[in-house]
TIGUMI-672829 format. One record per residue: residue number from 1; x, y, z of N, C-alpha, C, O in turn. Coordinates in steps of 0.1 Angstrom, whole numbers. Each point is the difference from the previous one (the first is absolute). Layout:
# TIGUMI-672829
seq|n.c1|n.c2|n.c3|ca.c1|ca.c2|ca.c3|c.c1|c.c2|c.c3|o.c1|o.c2|o.c3
NUM|X|Y|Z|X|Y|Z|X|Y|Z|X|Y|Z
...
***
This chain:
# TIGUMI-672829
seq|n.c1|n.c2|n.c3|ca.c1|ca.c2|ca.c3|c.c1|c.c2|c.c3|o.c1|o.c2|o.c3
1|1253|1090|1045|-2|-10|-10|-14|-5|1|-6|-1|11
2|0|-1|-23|-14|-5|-1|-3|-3|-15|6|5|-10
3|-18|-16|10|1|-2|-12|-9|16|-9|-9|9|2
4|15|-12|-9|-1|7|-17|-9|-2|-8|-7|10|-4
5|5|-22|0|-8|-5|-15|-3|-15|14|7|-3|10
6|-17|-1|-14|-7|-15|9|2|-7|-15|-6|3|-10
7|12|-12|11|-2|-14|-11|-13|0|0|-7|5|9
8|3|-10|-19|-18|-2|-2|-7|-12|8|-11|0|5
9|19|-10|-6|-4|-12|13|1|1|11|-1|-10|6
10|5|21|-1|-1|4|15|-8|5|2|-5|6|-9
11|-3|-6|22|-11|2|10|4|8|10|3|-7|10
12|-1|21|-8|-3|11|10|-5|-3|11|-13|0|0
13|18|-3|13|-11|-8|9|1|11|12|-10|3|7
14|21|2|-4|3|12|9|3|16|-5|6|-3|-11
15|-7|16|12|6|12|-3|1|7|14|-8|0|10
16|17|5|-11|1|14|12|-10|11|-6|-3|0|-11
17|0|7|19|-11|13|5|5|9|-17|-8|7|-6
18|22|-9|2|1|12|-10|-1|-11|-14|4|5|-11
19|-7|-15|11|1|-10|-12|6|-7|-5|-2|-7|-9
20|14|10|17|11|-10|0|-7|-17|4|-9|-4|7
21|19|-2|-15|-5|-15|-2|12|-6|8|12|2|0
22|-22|-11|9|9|-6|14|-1|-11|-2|12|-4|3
23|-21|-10|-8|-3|-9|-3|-3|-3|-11|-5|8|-8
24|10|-24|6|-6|-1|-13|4|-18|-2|9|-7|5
25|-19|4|-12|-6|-15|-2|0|-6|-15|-2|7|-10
26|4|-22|10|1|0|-18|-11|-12|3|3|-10|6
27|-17|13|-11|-8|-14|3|6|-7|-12|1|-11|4
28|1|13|-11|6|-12|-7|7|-12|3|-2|-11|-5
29|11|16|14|10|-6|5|-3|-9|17|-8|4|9
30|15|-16|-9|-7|-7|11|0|11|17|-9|-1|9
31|19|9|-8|2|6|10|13|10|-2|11|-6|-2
32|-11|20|2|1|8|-8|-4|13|13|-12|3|2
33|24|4|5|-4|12|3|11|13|-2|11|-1|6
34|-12|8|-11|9|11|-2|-8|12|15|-11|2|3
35|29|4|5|-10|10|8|12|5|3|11|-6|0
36|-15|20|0|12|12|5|-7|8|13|-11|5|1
37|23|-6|8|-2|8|12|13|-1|7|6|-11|-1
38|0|21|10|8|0|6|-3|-5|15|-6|7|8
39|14|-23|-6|-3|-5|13|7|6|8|-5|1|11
40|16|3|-13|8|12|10|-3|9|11|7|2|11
41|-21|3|-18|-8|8|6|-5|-6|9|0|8|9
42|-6|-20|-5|-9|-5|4|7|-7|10|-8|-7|6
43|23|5|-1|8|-2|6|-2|10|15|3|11|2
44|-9|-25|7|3|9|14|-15|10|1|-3|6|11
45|-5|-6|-22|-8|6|-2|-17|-1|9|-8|-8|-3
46|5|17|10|-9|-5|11|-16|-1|-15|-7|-9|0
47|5|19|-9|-7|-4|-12|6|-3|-9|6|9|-6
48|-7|-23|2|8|-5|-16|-6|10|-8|-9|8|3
49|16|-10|-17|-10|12|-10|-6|-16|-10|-5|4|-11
50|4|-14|11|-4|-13|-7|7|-9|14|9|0|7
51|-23|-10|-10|2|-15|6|7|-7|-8|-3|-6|-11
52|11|8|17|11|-10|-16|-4|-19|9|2|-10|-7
53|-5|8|18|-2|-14|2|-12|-2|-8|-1|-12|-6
54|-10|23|3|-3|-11|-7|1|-2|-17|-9|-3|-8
55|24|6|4|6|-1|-14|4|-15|4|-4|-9|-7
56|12|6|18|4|-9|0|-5|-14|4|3|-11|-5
57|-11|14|15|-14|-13|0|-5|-6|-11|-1|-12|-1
58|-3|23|-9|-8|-4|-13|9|-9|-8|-1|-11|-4
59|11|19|4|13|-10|-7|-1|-14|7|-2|-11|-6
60|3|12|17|1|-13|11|-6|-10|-6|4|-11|-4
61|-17|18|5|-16|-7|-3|1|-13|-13|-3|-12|0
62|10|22|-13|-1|-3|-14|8|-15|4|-4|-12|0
63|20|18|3|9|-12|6|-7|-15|6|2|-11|-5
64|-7|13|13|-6|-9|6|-11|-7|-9|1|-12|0
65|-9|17|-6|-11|0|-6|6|-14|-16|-6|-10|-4
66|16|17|-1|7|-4|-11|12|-8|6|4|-6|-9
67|2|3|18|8|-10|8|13|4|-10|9|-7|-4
68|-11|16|3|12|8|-6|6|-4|-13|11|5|-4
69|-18|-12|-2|2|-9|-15|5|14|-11|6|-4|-10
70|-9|18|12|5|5|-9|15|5|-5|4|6|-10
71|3|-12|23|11|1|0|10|-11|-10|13|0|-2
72|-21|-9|-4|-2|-9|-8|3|-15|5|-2|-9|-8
***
């Protein structure tokens, strides 16, 4: 599975080596990440194949940053 067609307000921010689209961002939007990878893999894994901590920091960051008001 991978995307196909990119909506036009999406932003490409990651690809794998053959062009596959791994990431993806909507600046439009206050905080906004689309990402495909299999964390499975990376389970027990002495080289992750992605730092997924830092997917989740960033998220953290916004959270903190915004005191979480978007949740409404």
């Amino acid at each position: 599975q991978a995307v196909k067609k990119l909506a036009p307000d999406l932003d490409v921010i990651a690809t794998a080596p053959d062009g596959t689209i791994e990431a993806v961002t909507l600046p439009k939007h206050r905080w906004l990440l689309g990402v495909q990878w299999h964390p499975e893999f990376d389970y027990q894994s002495t080289q992750p194949l992605i730092e997924n901590k830092a997917i989740i920091k960033h998220f953290l960051t916004f959270c903190k940053q915004d005191n979480l008001s978007f949740l409404g």
